[in-house]
TORBA-547481 format. One record per residue (C-alpha): residue in one letter; y, x, z. Coordinates in nm, 2 decimals, padded with zeros to 4 digits. Example, Ala and Ser with C-alpha at 12.3 -4.5 7.8 and 13.67 -1.06 7.14 Angstrom:
2
> aa; c2; c1; c3
> a; -00.45; 01.23; 00.78
> s; -00.11; 01.37; 00.71
This chain:
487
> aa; c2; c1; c3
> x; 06.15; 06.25; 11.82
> x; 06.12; 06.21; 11.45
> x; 06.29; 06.01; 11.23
> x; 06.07; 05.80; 10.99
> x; 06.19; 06.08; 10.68
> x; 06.06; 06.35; 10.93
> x; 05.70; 06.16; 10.94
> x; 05.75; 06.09; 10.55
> x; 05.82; 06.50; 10.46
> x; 05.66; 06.67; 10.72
> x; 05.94; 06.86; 10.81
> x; 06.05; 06.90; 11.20
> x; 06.38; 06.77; 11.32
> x; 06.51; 06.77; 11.66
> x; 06.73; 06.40; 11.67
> x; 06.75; 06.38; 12.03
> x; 06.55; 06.55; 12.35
> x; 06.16; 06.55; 12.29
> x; 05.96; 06.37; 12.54
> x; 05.73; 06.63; 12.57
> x; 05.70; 06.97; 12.48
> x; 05.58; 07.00; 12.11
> x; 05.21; 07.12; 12.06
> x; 05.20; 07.38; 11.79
> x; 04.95; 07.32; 11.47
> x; 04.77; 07.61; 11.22
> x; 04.90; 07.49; 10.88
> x; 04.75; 07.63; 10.65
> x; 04.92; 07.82; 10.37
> x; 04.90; 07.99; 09.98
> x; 04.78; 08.29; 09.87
> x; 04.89; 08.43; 09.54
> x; 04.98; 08.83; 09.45
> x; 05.20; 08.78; 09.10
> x; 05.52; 08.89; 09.08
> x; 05.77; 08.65; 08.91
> x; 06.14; 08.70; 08.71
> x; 06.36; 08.52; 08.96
> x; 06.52; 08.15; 08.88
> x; 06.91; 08.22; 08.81
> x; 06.91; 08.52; 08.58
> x; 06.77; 08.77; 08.84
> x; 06.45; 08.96; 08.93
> x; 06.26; 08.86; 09.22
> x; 05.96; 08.96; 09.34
> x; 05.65; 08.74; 09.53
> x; 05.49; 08.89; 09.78
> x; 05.18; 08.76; 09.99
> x; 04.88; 08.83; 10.13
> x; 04.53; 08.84; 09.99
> x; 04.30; 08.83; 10.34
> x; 04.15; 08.57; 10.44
> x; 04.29; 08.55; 10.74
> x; 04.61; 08.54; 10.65
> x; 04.81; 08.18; 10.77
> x; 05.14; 08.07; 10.79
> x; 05.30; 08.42; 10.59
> x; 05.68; 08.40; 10.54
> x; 05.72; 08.16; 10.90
> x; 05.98; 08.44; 10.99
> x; 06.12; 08.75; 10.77
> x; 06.36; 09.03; 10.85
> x; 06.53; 09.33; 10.64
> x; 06.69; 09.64; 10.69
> x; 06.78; 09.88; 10.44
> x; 06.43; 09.99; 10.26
> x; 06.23; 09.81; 10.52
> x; 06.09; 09.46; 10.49
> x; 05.91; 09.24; 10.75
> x; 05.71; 08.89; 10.70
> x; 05.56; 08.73; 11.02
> x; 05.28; 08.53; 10.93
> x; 05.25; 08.40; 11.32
> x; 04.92; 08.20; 11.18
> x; 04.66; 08.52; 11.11
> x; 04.34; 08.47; 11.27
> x; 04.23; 08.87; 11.23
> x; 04.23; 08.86; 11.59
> x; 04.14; 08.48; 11.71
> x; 04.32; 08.14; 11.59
> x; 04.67; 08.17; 11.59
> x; 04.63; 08.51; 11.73
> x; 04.94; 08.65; 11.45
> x; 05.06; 08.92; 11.24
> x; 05.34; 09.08; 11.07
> x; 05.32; 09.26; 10.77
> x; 05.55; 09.51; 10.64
> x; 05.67; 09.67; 10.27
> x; 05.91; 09.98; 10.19
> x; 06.11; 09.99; 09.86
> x; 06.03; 10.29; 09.67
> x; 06.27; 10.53; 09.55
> x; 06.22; 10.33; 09.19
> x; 06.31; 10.00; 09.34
> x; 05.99; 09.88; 09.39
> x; 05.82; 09.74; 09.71
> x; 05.54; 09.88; 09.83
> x; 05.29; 09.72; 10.10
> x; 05.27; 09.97; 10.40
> x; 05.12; 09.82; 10.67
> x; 05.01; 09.50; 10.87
> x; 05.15; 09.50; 11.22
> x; 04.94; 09.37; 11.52
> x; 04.96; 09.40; 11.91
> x; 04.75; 09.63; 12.11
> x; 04.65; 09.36; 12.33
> x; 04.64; 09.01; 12.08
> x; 04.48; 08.69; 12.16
> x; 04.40; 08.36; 12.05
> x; 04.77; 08.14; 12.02
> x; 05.02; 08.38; 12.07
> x; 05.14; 08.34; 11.75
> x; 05.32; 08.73; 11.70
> x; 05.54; 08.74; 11.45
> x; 05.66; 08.37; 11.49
> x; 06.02; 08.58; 11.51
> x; 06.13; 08.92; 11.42
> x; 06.45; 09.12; 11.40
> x; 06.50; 09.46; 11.24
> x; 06.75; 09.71; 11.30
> x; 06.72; 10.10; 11.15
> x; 06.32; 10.17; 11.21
> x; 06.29; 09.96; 11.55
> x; 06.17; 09.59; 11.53
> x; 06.14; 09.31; 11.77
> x; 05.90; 09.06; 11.70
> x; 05.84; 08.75; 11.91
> x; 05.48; 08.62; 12.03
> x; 05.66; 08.29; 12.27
> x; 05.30; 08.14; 12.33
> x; 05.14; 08.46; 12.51
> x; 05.00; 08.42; 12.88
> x; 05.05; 08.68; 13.04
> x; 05.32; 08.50; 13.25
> x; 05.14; 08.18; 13.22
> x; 05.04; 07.95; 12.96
> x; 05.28; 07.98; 12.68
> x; 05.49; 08.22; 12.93
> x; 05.55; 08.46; 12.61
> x; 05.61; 08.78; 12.53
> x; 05.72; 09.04; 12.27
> x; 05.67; 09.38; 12.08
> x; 05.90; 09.67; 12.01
> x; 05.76; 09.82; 11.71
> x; 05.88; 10.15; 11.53
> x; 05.85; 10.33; 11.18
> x; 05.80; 10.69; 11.25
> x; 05.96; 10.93; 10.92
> x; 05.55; 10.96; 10.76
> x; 05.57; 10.57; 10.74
> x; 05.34; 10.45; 11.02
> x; 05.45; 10.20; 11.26
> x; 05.34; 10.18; 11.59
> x; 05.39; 09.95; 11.90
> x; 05.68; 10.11; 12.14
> x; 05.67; 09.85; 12.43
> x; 05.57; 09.51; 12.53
> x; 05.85; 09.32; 12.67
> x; 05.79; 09.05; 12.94
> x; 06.09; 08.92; 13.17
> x; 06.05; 08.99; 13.52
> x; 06.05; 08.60; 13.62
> x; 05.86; 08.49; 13.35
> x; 05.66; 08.20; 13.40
> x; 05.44; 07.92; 13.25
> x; 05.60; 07.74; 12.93
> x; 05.90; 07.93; 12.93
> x; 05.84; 08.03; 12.59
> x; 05.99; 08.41; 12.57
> x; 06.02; 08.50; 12.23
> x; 06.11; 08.15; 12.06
> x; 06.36; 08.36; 11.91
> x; 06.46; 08.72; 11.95
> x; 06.76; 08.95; 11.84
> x; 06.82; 09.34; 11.79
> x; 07.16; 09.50; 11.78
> x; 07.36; 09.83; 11.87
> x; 07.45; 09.85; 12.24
> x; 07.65; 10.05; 12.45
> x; 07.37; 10.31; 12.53
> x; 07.18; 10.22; 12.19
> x; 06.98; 09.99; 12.08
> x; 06.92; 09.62; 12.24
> x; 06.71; 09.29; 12.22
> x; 06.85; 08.98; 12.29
> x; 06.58; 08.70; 12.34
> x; 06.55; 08.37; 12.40
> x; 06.35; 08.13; 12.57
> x; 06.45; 07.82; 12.58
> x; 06.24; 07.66; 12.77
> x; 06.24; 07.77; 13.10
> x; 06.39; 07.62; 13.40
> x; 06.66; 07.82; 13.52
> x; 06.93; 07.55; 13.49
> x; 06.67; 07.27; 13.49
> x; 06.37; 07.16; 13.34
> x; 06.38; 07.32; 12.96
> x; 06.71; 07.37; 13.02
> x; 06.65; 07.74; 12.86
> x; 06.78; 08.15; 12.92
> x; 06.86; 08.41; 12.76
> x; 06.69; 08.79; 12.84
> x; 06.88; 09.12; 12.77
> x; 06.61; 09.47; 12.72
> x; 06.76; 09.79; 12.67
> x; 06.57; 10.06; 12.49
> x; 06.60; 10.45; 12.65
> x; 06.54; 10.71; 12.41
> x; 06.15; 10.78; 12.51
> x; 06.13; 10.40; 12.37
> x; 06.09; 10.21; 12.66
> x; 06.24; 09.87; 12.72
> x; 06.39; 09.76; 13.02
> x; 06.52; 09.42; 13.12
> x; 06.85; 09.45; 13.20
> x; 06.98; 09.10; 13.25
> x; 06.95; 08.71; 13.21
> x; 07.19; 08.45; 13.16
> x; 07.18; 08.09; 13.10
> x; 07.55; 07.89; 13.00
> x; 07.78; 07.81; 13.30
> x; 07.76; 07.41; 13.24
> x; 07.37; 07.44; 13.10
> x; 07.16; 07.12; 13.19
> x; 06.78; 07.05; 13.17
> x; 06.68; 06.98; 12.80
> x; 06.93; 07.18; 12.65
> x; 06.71; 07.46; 12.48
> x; 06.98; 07.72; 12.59
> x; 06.86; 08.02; 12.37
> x; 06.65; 07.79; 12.07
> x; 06.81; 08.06; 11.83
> x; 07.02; 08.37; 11.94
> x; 07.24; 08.66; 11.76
> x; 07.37; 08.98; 11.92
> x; 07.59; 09.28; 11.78
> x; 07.78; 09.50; 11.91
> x; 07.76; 09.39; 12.28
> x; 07.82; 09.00; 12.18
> x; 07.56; 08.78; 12.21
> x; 07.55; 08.40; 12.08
> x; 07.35; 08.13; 12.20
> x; 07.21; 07.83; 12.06
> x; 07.17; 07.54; 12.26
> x; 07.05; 07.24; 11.98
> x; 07.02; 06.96; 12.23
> x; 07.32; 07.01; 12.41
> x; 07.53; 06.62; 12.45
> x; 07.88; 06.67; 12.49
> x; 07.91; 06.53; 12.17
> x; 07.61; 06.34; 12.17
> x; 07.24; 06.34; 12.24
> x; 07.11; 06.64; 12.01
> x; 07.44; 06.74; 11.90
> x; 07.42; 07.09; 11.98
> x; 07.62; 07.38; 12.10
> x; 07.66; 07.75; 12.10
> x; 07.72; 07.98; 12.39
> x; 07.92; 08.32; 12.34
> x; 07.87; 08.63; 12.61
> x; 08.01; 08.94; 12.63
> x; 08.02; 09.24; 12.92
> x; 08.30; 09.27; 13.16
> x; 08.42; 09.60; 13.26
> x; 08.15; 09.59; 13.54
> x; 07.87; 09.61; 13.26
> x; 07.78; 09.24; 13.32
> x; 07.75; 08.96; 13.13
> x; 07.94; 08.67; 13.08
> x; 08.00; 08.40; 12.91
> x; 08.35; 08.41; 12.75
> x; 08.29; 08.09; 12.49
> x; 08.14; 07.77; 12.44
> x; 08.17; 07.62; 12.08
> x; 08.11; 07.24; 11.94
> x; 08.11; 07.14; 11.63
> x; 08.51; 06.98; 11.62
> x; 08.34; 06.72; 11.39
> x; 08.03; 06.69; 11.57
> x; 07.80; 06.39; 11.62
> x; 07.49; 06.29; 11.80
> x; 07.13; 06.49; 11.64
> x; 07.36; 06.77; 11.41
> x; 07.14; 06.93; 11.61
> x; 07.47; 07.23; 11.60
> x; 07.31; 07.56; 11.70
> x; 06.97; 07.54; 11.53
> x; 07.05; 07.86; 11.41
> x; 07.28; 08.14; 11.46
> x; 07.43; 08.50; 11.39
> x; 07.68; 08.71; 11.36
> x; 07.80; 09.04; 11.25
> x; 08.09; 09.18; 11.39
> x; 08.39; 08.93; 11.42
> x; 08.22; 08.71; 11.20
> x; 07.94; 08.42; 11.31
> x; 07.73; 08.17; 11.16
> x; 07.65; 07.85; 11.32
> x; 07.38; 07.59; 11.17
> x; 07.40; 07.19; 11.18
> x; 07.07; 07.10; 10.98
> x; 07.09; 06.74; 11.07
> x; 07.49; 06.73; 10.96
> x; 07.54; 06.39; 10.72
> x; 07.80; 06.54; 10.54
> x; 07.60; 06.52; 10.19
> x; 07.38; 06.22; 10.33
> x; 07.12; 06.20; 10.65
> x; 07.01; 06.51; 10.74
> x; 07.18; 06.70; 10.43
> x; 07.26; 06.99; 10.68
> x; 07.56; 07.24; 10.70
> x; 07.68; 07.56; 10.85
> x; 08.04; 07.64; 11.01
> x; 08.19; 07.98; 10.98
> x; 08.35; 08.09; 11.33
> x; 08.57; 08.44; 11.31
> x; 08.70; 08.68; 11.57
> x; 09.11; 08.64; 11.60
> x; 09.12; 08.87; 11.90
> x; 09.15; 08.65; 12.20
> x; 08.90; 08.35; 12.09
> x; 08.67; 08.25; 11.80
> x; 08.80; 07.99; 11.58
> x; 08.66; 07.77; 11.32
> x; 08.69; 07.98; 10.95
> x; 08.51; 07.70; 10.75
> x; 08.29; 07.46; 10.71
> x; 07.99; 07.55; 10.41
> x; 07.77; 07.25; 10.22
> x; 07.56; 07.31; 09.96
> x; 07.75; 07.19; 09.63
> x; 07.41; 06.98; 09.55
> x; 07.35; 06.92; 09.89
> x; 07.20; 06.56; 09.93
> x; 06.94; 06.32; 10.20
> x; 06.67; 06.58; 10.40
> x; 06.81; 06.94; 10.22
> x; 06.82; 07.07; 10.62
> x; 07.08; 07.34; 10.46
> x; 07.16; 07.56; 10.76
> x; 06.83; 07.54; 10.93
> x; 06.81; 07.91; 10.88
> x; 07.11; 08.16; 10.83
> x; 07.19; 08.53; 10.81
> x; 07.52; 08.75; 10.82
> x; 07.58; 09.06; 10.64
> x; 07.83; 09.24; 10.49
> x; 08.04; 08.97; 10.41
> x; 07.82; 08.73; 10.30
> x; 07.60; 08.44; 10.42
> x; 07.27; 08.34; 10.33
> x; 07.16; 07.97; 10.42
> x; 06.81; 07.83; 10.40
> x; 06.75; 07.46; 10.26
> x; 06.36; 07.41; 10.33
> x; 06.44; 07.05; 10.29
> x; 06.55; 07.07; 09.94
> x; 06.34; 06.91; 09.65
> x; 06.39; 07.18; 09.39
> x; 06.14; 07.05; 09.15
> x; 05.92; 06.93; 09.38
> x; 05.97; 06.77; 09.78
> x; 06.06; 07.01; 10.01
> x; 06.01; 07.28; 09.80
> x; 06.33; 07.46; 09.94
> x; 06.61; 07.62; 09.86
> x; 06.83; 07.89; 09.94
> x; 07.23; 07.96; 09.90
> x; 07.44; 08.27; 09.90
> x; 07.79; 08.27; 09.94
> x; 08.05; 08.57; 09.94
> x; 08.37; 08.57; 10.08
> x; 08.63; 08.68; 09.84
> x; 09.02; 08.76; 09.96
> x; 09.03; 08.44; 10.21
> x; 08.80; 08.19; 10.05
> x; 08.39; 08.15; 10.09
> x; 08.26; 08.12; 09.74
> x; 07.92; 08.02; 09.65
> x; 07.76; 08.31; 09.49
> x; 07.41; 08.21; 09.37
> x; 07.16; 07.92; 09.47
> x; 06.82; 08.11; 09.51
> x; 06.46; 07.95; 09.42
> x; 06.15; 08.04; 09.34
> x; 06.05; 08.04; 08.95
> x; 05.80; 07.77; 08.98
> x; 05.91; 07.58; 09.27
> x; 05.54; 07.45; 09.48
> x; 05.54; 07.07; 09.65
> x; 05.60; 07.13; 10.03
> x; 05.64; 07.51; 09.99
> x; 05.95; 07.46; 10.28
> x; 06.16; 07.77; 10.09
> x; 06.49; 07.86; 10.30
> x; 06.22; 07.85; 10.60
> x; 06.35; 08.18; 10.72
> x; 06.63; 08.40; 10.55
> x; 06.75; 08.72; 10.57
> x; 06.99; 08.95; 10.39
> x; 07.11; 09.32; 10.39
> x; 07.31; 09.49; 10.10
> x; 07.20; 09.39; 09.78
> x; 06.87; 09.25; 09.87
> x; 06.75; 08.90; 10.01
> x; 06.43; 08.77; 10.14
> x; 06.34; 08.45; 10.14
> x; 06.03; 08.28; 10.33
> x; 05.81; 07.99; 10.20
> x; 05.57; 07.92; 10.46
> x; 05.42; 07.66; 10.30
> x; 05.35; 07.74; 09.97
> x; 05.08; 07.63; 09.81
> x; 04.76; 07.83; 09.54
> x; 04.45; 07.91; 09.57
> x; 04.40; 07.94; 09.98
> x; 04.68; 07.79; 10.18
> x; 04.88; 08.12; 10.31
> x; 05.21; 08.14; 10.22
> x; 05.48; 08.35; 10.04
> x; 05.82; 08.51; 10.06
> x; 06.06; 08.64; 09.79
> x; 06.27; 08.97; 09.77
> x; 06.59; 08.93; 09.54
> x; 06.74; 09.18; 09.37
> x; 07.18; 09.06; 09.42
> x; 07.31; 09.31; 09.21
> x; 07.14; 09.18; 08.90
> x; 07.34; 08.80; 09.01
> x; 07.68; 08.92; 08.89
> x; 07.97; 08.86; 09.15
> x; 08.22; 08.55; 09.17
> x; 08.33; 08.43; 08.88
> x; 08.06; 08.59; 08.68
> x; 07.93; 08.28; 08.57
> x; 07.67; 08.43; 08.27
> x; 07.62; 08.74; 08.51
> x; 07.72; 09.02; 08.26
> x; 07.93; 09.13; 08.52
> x; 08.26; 09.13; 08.37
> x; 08.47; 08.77; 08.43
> x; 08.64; 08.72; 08.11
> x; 08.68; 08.40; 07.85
> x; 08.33; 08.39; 07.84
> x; 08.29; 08.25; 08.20
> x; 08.58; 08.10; 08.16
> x; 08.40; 07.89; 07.89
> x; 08.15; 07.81; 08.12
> x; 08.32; 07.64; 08.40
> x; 08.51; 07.45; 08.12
> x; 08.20; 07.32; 07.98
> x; 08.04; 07.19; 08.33
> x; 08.44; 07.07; 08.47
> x; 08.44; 06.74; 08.63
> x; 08.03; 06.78; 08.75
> x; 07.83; 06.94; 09.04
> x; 07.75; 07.24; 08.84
> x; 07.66; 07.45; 09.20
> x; 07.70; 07.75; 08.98
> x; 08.07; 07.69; 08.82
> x; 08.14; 07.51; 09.13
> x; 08.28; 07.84; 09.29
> x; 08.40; 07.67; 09.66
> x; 08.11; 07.50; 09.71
> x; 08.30; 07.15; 09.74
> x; 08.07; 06.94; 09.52
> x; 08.25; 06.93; 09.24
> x; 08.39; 07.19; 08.96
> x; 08.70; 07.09; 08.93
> x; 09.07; 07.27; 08.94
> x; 09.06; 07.50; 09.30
> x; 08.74; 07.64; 09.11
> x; 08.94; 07.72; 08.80
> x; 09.23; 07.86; 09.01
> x; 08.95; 08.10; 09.15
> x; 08.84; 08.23; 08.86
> x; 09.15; 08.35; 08.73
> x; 09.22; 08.47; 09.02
> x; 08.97; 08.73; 08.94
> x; 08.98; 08.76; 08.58
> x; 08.97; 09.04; 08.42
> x; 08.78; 09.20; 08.70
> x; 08.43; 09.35; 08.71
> x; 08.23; 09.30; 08.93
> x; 08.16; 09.60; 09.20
> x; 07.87; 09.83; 09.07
């Protein structure tokens, strides 16, 4: 049910268990090809796409190294709806260079492909949750590979044995390392195995010929109809978390999140369930999720903490016996319908965090947030947005990170067509914390900086993310001064 914001914006939020299942609409999206300097002093790139056919672009992205995917789940090359995903290598010079636009072997009109993807190495997993072949809206989805001369080509089509009609397969989907190799974790979070919508989780393992096989399905021990076990999901290295948004212990729509792991019998099992220890009815907790390693990220879009539906994200980390709470992230300029933490991504000891709500410049134009962990604290890094921010543009829809690059989705944008965009960012030209004028040494001159902007919201002075600049953000500055920052 929406709130009367939600009808105002046009963005979806989840306040409470929907009375029916949501009907899925085309929205059309811009097309534009320029490349733009990036907003805070950093290069970033636009990419789109020119066809005609091309709707809803930048819905869902994914990276990995020198490989870069955009779903635009709206393409109507093959029928309405049918999908697409397209896909861009960075050149040896650091530039990004289209390479090819990914479609099923067997598409059709609604499927929506490329409505998710993950990416791991050269192997991809990209979601298509309103397919048939199980039933209407069963769903489905693709393994895809990049062979060494650059080509991609469909490995597998992955169904679950008991799939059936609205089950929705491929709401979200997952790839990590395994204990034979590589592994898909997938969600769909609507099917009945607990209760109506109550929702499940599928497990494929890939052989080395490329073939997928499923290998298990879960859903959590205490799991009830209308939970959307499996909404978002996150797996590496044999760990798996589960979000279940419209879980109630704490509330209708507060949320939870589900944590699995194999036994010494090679099954799965749950080991973990985690709410929000400040959690309230429609956080909506578990909107999103992932992890890396010992480290997980958990989003609360509809969190008040900032004002209604300002949004947050909780840091959980790996103590050896249990996950425990690490922190709590806001955006420093966080206020009413931001939705920060309605998309997140892990890597390499930082976060990214997606804002489509935000009204940089214009409403809902979007916004995105890095933050870097430094010694014991999370610091926020840089707050990412497009040069010329676009009314509605939703950017912070989807968000991904790996190394020094991030990518950014805007499904909404708005030119000359209605397709949409995303944005790569080049991090190493943002400096490190502290760095406040990005000349990557942290000297007087930063120093300068922070005491210029001290007592205000300055989000980029404002180095813990607390709202304010004020003495814990001086105290982390000179902690590192004198430093430079990491080449």
């Amino acid at each position: 049910m929406m709130s009367s914001q939600s009808r105002r914006r046009g963005l979806r939020r989840f306040h409470g268990r929907p009375a029916h299942r949501p009907v899925v609409v085309a929205i059309p999206i811009t097309i534009a090809t320029a490349a733009l300097a990036g907003p805070i002093p950093a290069p970033s790139l636009r990419i789109t796409s020119s066809e005609m056919t091309t709707f809803r672009y930048g819905e869902a992205v994914a990276i990995a190294g020198d490989i870069a995917l955009v779903g635009a789940p709206g393409d109507t090359q093959n029928g309405m709806n049918s999908g697409a995903v397209y896909a861009y290598h960075r050149q040896p010079d650091g530039s990004w260079l289209f390479e090819q636009k990914l479609t099923p072997m067997d598409p059709d009109v609604d499927d929506l492909f490329g409505f998710s993807i993950d990416l791991i190495s050269n192997v991809a997993v990209i979601g298509a949750y309103r397919d048939n072949d199980n039933g209407t809206d069963s769903g489905s989805a693709y393994a895809f590979r990049r062979e060494a001369n650059g080509a991609w080509v469909q490995e597998d089509k992955l169904l679950p044995l008991d799939g059936s009609t609205l089950d929705r397969f491929g709401y979200s989907v997952s790839i990590g390392v395994g204990q034979t190799g590589f592994e898909a974790c997938i969600g769909a979070h609507l099917d009945d195995a607990a209760g109506p919508d109550s929702g499940s989780v599928y497990i494929f393992t890939r052989d080395f010929s490329g073939a997928w096989t499923e290998s298990d399905k879960f859903t959590g021990i205490d799991t009830e109809d209308s939970d959307s076990f499996g909404w978002s999901v996150g797996f590496d290295n044999s760990t798996a978390v589960i979000g279940a948004f419209l879980d109630d212990d704490q509330g209708i729509g507060a949320g939870a999140v589900y944590i699995f792991q194999r036994d010494l019998m090679d099954n799965w099992v749950q080991v973990q369930k985690i709410v929000a220890p400040d959690g309230h009815a429609s956080d909506n907790f578990g909107i999103s999720v992932d992890i890396e390693d010992e480290l997980i990220a958990i989003g609360a879009y509809l969190d008040d903490d900032r004002g209604v539906d300002s949004g947050s994200v909780y840091l959980y980390r790996f103590g050896g016996i249990v996950w425990s709470q690490e922190i709590k992230l806001t955006a420093p300029d966080g206020v009413t319908d931001d939705l920060f933490g309605r998309y997140v991504d892990v890597q390499g000891g930082r976060v990214i965090v997606g804002a489509p709500g935000k009204d940089t410049g214009d409403m809902d134009a979007g916004a995105a947030y890095v933050f870097n962990r430094v010694g014991s604290q999370w610091l926020l890094n840089r707050e990412l947005f497009p040069t010329s921010p676009a009314l509605g543009g939703e950017f912070g829809h989807d968000v991904a990170i790996d190394g020094e690059t991030a990518l950014v989705g805007a499904w909404r944008e708005a030119g000359v067509d209605p397709q949409g965009a995303a944005y790569l960012f080049d991090l190493s030209q943002f400096g490190c914390v502290g760095d406040l004028n990005a000349d990557d040494l942290i000297d007087t001159a930063d120093l300068g900086i922070l005491l210029s902007v001290f007592g205000s919201s300055n989000p980029t002075a404002d180095l813990n993310g607390d709202g304010v600049v004020d003495t814990a953000d001086l105290g982390s500055l000179l902690a590192v001064f004198g430093d430079s920052c990491p080449p």
